[in-house]
mmJSON file of the N, C-alpha and C atoms, coordinates in Angstrom:
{"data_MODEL":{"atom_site":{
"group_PDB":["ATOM","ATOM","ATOM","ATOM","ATOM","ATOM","ATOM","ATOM","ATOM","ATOM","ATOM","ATOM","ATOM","ATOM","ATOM","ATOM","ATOM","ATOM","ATOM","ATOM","ATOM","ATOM","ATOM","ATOM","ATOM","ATOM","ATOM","ATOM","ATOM","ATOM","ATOM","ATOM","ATOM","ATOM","ATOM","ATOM","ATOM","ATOM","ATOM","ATOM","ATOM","ATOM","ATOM","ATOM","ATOM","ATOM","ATOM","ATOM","ATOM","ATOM","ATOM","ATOM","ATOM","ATOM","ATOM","ATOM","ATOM","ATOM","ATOM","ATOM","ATOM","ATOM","ATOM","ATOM","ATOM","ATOM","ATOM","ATOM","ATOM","ATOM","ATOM","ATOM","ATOM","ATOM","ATOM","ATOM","ATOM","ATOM","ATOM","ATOM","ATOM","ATOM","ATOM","ATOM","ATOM","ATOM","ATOM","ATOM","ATOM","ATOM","ATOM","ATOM","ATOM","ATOM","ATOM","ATOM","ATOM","ATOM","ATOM","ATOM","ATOM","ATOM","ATOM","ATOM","ATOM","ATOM","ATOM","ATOM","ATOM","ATOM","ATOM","ATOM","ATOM","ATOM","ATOM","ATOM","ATOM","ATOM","ATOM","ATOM","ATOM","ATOM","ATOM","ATOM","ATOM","ATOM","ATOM","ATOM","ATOM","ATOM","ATOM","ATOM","ATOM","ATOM","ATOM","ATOM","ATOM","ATOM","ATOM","ATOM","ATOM","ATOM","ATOM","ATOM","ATOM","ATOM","ATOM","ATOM","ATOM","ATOM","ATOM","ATOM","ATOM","ATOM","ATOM","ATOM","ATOM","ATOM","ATOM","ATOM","ATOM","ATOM","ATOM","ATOM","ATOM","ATOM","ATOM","ATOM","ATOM","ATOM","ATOM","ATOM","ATOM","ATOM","ATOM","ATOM","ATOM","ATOM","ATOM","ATOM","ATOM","ATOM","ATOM","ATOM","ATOM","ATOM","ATOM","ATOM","ATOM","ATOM","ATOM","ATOM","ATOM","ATOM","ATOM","ATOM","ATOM","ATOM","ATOM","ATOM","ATOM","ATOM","ATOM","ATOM"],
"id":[1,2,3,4,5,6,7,8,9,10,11,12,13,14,15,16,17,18,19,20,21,22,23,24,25,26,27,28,29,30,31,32,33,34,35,36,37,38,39,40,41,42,43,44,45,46,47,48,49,50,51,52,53,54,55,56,57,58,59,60,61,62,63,64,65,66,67,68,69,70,71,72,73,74,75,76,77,78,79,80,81,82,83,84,85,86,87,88,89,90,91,92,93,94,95,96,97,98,99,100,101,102,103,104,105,106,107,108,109,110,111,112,113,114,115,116,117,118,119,120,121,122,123,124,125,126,127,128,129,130,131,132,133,134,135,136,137,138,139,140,141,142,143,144,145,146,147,148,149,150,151,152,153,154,155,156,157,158,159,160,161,162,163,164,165,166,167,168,169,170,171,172,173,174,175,176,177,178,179,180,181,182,183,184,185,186,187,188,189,190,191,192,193,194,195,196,197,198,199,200,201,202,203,204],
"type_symbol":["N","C","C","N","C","C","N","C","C","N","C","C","N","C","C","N","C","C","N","C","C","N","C","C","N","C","C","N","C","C","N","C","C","N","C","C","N","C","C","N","C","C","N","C","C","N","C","C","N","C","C","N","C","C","N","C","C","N","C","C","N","C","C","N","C","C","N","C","C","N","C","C","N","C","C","N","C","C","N","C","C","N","C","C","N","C","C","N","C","C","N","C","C","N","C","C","N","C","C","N","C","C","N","C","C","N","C","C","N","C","C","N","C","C","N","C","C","N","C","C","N","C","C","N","C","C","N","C","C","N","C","C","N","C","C","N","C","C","N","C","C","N","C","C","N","C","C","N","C","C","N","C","C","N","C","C","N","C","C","N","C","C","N","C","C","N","C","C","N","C","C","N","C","C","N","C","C","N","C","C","N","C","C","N","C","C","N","C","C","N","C","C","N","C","C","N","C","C","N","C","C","N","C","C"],
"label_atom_id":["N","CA","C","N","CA","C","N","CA","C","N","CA","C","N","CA","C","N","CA","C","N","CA","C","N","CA","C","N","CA","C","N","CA","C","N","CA","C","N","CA","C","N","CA","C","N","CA","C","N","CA","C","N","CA","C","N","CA","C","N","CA","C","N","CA","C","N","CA","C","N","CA","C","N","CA","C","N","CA","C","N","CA","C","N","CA","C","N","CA","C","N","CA","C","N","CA","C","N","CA","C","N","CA","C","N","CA","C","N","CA","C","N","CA","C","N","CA","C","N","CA","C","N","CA","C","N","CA","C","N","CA","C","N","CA","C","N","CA","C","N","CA","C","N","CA","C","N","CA","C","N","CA","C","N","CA","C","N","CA","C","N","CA","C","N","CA","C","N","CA","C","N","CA","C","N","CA","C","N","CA","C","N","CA","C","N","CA","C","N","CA","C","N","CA","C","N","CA","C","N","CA","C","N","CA","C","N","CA","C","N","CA","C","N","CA","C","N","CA","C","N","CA","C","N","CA","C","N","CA","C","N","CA","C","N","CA","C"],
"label_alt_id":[null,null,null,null,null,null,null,null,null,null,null,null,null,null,null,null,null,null,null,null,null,null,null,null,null,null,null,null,null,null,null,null,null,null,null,null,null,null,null,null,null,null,null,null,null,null,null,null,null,null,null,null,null,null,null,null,null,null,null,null,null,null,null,null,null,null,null,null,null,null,null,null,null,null,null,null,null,null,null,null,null,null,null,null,null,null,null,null,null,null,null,null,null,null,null,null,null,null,null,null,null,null,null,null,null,null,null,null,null,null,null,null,null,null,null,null,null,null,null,null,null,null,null,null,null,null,null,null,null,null,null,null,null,null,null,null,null,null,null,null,null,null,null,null,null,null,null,null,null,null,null,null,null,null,null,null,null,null,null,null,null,null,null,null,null,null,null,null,null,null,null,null,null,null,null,null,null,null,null,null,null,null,null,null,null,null,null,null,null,null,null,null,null,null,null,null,null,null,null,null,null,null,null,null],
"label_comp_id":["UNK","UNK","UNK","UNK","UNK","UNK","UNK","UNK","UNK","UNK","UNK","UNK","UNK","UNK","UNK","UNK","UNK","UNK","UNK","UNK","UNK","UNK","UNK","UNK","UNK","UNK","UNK","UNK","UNK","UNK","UNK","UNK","UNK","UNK","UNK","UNK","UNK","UNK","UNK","UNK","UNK","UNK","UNK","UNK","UNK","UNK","UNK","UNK","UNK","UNK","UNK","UNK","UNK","UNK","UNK","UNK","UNK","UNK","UNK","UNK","UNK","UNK","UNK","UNK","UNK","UNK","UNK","UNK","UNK","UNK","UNK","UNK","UNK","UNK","UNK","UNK","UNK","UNK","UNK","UNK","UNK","UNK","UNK","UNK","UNK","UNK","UNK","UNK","UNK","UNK","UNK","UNK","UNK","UNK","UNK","UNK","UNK","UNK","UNK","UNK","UNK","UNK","UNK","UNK","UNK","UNK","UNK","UNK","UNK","UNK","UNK","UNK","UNK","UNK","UNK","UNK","UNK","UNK","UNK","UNK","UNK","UNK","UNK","UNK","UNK","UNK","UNK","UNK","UNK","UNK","UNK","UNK","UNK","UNK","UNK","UNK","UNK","UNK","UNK","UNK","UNK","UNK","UNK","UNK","UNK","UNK","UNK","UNK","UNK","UNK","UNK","UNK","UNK","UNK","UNK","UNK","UNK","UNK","UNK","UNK","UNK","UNK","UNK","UNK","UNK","UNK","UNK","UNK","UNK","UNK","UNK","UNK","UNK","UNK","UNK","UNK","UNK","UNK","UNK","UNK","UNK","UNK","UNK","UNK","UNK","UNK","UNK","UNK","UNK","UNK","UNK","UNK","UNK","UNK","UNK","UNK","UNK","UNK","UNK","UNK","UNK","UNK","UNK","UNK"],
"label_asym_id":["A","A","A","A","A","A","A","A","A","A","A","A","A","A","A","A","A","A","A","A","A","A","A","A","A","A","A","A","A","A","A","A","A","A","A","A","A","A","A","A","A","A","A","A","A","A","A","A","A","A","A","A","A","A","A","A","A","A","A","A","A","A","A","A","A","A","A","A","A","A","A","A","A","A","A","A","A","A","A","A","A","A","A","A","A","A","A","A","A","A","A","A","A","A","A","A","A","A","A","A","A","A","A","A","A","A","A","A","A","A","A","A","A","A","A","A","A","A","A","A","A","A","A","A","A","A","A","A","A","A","A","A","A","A","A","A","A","A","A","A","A","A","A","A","A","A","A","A","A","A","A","A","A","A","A","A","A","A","A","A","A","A","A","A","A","A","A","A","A","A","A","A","A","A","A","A","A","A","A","A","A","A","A","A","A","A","A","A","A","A","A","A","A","A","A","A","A","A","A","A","A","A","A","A"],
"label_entity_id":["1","1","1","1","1","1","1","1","1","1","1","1","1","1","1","1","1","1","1","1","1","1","1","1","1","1","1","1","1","1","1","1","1","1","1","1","1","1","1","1","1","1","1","1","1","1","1","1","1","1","1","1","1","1","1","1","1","1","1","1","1","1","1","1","1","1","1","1","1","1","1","1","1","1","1","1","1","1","1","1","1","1","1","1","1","1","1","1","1","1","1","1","1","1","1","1","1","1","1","1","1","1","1","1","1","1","1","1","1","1","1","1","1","1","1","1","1","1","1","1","1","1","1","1","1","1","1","1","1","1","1","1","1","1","1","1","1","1","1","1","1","1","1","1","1","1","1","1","1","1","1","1","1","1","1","1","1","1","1","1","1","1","1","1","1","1","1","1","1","1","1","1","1","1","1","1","1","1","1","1","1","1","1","1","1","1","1","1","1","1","1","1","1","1","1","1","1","1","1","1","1","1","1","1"],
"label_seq_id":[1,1,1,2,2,2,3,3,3,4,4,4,5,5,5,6,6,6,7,7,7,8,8,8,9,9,9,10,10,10,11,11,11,12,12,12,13,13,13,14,14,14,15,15,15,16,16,16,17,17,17,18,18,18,19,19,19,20,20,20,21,21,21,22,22,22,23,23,23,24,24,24,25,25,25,26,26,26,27,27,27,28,28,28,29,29,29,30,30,30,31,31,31,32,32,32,33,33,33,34,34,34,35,35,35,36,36,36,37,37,37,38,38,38,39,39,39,40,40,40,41,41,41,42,42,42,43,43,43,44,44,44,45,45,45,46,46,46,47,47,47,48,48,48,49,49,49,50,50,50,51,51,51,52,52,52,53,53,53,54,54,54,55,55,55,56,56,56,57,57,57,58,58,58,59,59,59,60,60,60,61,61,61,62,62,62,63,63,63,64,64,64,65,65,65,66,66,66,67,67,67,68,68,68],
"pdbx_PDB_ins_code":[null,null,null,null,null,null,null,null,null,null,null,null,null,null,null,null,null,null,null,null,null,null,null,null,null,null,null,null,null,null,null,null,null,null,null,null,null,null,null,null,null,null,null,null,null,null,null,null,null,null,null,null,null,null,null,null,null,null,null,null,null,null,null,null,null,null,null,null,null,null,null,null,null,null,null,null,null,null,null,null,null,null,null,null,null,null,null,null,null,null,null,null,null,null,null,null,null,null,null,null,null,null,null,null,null,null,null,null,null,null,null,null,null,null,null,null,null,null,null,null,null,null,null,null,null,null,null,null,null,null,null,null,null,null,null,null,null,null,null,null,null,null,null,null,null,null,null,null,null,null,null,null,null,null,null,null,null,null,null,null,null,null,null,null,null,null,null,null,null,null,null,null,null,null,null,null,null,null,null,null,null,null,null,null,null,null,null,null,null,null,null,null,null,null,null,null,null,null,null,null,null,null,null,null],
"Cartn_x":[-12.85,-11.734,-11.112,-11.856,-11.297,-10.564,-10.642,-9.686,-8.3,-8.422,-7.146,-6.949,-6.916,-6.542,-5.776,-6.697,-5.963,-4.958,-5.133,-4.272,-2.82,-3.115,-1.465,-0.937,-1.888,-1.598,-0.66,-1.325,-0.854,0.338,0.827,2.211,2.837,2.779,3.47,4.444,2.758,3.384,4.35,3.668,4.59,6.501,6.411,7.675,8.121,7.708,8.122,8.963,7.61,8.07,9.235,9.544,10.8,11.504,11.751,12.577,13.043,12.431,12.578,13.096,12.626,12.948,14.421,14.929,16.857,17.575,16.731,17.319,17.622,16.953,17.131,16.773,16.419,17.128,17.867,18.013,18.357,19.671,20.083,21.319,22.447,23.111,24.366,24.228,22.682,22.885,22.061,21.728,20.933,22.003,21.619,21.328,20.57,20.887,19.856,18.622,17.736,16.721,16.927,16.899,17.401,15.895,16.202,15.299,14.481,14.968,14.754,13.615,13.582,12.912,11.579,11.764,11.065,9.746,10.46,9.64,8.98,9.332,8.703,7.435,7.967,6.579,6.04,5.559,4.604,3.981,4.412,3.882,3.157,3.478,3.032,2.149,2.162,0.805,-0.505,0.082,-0.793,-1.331,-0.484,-1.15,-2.305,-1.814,-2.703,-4.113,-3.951,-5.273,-6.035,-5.813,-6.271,-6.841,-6.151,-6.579,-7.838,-7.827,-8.359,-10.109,-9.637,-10.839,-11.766,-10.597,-11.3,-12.17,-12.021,-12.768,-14.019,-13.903,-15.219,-15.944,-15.577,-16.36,-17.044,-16.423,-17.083,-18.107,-17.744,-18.659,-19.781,-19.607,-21.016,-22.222,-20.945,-22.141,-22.716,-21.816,-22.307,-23.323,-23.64,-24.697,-25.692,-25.327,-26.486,-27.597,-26.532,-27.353,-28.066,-27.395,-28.274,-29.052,-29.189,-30.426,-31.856,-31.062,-32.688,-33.842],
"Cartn_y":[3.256,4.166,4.622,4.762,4.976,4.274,2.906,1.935,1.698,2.127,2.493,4.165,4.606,5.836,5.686,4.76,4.741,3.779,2.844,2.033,2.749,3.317,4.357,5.404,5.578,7.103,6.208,4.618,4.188,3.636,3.413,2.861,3.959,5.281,6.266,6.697,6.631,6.864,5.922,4.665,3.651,3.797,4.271,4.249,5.622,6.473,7.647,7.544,6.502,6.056,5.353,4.4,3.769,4.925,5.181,6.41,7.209,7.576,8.378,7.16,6.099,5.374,5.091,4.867,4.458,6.04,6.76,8.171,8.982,8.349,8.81,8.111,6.785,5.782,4.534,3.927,2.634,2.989,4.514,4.521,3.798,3.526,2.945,1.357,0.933,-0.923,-1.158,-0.45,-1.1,0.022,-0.692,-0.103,1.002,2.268,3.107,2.437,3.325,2.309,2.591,1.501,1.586,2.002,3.203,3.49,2.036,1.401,0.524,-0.004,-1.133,-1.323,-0.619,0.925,2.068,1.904,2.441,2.11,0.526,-0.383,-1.602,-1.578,-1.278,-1.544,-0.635,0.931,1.365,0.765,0.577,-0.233,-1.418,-2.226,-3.362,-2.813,-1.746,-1.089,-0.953,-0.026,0.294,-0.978,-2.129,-3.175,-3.747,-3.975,-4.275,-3.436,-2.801,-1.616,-1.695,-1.755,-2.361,-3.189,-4.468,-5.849,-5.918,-5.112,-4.745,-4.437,-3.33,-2.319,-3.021,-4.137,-4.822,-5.841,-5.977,-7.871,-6.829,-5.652,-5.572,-5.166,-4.346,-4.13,-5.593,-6.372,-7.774,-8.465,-8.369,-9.115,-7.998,-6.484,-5.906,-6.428,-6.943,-7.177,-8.037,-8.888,-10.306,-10.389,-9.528,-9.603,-8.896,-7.826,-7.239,-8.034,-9.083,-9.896,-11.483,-11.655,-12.343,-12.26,-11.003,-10.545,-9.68,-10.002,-9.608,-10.292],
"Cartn_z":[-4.797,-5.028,-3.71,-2.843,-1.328,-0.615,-1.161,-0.637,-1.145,-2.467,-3.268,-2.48,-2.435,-2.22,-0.578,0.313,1.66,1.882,0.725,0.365,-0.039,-0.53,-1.112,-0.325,0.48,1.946,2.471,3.217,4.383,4.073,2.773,2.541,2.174,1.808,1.542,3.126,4.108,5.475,6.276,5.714,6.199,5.57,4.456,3.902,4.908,5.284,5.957,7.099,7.737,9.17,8.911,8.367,8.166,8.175,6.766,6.716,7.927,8.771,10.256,11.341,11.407,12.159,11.751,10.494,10.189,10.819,10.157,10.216,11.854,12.713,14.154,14.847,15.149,16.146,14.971,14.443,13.639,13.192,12.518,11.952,11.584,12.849,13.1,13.225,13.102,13.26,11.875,11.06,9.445,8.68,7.23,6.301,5.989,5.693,4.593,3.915,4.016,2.985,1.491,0.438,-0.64,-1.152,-2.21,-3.17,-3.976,-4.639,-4.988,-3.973,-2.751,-1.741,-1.581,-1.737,-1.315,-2.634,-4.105,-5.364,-4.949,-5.021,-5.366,-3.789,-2.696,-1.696,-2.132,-3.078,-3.302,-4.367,-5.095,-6.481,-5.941,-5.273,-4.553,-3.599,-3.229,-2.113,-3.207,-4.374,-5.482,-5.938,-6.327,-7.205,-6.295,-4.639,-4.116,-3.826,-3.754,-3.464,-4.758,-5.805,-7.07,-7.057,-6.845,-6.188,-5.251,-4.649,-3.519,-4.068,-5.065,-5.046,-6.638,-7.251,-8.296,-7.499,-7.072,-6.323,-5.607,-4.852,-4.19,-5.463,-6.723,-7.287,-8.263,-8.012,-8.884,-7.463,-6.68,-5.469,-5.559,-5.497,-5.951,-6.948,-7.787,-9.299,-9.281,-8.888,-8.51,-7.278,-6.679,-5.818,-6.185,-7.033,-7.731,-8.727,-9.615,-10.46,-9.322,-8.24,-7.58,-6.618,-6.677,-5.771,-6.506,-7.651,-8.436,-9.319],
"occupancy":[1.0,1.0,1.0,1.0,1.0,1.0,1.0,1.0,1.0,1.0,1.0,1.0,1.0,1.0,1.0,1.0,1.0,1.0,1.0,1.0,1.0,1.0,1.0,1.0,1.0,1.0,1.0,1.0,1.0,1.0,1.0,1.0,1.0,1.0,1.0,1.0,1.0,1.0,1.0,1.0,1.0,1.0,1.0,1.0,1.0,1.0,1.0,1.0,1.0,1.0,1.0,1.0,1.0,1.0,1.0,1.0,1.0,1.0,1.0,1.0,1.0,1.0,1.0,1.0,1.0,1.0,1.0,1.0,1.0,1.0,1.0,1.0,1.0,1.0,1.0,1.0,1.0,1.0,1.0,1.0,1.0,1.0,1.0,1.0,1.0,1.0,1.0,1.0,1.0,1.0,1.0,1.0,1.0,1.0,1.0,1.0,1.0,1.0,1.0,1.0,1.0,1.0,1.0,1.0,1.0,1.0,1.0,1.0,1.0,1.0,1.0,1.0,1.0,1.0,1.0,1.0,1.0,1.0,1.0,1.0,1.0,1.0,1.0,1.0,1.0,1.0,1.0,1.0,1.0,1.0,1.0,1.0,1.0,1.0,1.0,1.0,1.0,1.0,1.0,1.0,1.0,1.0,1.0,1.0,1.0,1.0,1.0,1.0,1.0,1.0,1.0,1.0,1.0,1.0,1.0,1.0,1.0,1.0,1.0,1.0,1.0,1.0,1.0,1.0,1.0,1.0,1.0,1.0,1.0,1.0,1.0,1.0,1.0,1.0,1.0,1.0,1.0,1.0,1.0,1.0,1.0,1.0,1.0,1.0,1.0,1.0,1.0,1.0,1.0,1.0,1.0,1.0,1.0,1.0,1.0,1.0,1.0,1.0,1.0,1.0,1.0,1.0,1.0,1.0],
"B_iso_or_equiv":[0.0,0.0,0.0,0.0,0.0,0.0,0.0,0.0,0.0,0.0,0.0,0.0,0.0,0.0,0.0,0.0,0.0,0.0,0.0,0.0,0.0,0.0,0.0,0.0,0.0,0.0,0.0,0.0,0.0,0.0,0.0,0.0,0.0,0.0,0.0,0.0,0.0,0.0,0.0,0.0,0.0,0.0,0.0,0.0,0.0,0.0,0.0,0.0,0.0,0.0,0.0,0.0,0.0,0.0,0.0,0.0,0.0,0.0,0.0,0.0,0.0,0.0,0.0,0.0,0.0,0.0,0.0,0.0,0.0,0.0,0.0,0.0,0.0,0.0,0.0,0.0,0.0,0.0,0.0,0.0,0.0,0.0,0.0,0.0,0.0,0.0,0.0,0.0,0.0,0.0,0.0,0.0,0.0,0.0,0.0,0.0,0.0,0.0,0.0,0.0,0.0,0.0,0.0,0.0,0.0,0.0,0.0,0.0,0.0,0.0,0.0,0.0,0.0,0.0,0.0,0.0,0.0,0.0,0.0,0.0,0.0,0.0,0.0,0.0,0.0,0.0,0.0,0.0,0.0,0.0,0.0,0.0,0.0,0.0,0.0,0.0,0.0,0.0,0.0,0.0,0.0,0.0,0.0,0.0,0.0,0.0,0.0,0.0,0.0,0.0,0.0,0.0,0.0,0.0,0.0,0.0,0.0,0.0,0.0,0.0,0.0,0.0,0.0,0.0,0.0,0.0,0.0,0.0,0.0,0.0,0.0,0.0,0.0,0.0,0.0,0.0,0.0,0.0,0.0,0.0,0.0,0.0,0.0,0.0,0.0,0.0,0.0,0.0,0.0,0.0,0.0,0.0,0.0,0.0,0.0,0.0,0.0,0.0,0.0,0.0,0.0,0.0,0.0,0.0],
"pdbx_formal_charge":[null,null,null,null,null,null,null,null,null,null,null,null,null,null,null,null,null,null,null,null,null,null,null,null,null,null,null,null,null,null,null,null,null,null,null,null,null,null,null,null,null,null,null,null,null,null,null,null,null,null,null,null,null,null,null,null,null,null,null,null,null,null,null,null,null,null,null,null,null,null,null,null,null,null,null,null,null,null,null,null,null,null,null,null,null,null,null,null,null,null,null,null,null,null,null,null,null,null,null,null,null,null,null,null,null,null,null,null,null,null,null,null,null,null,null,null,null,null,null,null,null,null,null,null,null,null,null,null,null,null,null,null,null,null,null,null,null,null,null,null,null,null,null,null,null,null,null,null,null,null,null,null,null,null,null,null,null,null,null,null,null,null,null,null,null,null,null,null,null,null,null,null,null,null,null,null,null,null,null,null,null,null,null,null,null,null,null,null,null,null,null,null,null,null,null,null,null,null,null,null,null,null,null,null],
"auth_seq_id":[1,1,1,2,2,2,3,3,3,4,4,4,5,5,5,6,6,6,7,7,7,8,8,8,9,9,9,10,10,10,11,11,11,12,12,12,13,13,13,14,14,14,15,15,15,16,16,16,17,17,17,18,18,18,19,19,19,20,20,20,21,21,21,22,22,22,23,23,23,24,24,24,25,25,25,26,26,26,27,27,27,28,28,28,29,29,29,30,30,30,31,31,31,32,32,32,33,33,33,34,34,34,35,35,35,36,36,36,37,37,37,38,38,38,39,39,39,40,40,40,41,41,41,42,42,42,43,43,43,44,44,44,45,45,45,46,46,46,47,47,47,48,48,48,49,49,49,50,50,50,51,51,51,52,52,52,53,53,53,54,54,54,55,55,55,56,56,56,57,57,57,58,58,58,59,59,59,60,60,60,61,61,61,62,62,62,63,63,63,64,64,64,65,65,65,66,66,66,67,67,67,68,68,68],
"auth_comp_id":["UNK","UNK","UNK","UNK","UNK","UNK","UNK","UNK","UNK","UNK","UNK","UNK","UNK","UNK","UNK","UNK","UNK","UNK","UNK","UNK","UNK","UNK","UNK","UNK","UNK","UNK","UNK","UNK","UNK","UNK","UNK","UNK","UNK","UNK","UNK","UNK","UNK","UNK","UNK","UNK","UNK","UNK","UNK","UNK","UNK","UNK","UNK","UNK","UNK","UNK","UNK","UNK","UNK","UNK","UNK","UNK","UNK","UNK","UNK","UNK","UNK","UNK","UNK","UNK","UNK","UNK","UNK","UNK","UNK","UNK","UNK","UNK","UNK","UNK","UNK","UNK","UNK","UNK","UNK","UNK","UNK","UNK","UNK","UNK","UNK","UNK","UNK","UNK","UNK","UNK","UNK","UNK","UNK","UNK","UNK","UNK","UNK","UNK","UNK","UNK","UNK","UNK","UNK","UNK","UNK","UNK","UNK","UNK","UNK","UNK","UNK","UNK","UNK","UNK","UNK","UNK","UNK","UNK","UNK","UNK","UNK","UNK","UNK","UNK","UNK","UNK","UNK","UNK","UNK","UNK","UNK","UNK","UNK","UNK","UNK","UNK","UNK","UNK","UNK","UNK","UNK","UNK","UNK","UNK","UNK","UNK","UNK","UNK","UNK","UNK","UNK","UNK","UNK","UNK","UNK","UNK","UNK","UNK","UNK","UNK","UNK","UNK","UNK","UNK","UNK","UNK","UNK","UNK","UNK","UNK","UNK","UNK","UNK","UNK","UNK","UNK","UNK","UNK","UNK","UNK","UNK","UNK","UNK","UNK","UNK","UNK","UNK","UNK","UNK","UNK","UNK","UNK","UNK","UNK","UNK","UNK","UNK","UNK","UNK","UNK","UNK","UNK","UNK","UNK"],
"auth_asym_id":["A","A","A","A","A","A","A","A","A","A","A","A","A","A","A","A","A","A","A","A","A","A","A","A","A","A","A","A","A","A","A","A","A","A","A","A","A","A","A","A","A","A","A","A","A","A","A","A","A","A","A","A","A","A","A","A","A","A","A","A","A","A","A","A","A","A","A","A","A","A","A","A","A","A","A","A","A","A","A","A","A","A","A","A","A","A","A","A","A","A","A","A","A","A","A","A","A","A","A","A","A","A","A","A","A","A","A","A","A","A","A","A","A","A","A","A","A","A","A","A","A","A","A","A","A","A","A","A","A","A","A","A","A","A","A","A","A","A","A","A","A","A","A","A","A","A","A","A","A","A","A","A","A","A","A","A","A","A","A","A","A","A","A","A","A","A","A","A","A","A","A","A","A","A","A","A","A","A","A","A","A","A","A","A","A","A","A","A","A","A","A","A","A","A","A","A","A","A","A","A","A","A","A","A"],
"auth_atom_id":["N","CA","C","N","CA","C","N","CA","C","N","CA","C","N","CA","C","N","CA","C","N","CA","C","N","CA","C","N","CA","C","N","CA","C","N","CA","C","N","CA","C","N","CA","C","N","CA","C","N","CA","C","N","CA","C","N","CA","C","N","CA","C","N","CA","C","N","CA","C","N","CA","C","N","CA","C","N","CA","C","N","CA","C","N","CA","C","N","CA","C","N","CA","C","N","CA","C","N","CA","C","N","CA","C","N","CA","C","N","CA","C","N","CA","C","N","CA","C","N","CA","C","N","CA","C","N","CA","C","N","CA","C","N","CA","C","N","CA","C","N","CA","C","N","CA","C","N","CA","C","N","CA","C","N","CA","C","N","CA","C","N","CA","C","N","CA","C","N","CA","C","N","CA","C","N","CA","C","N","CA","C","N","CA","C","N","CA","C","N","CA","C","N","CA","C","N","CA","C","N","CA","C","N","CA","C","N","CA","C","N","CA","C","N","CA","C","N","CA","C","N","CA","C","N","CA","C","N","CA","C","N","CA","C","N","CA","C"],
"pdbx_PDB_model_num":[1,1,1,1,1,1,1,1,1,1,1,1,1,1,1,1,1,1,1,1,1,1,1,1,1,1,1,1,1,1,1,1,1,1,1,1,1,1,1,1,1,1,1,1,1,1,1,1,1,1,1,1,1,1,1,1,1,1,1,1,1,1,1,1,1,1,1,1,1,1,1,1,1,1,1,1,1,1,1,1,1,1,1,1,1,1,1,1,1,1,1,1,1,1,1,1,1,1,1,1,1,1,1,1,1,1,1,1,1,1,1,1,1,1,1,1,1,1,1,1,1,1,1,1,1,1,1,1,1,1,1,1,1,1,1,1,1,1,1,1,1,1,1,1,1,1,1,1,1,1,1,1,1,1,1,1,1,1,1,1,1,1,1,1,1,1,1,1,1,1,1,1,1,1,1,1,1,1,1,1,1,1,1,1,1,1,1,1,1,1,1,1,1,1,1,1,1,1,1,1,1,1,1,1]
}}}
């Protein structure tokens, strides 16, 4: 669960930093960041951290039943 959880901090922050980075140096040479963009890399942070936190819990089990 901790890996999902830092999994979703570090893209929340990551979307921040962007955010600050268009907003006071990038302005005048990009685009705004589109909401859209913003929703889908958290969802995609989330699915992965999921991803993430399903597979260690099957490599647990799976080592649990072959190590006994």
């Amino acid at each position: 669960m901790l890996s999902l959880f830092l999994t979703i901090l570090v893209g929340i922050f990551w979307e921040i930093y962007e955010w600050l980075l268009w907003r006071y140096i990038l302005k005048r040479r990009f685009e705004k960041p589109q909401k859209k963009d913003t929703t889908d890399d958290l969802i995609k942070d989330f699915l992965g951290g999921l991803s993430a936190f399903a597979i260690s819990q099957l490599v647990q089990i799976i080592l649990k039943l072959f190590s006994s």
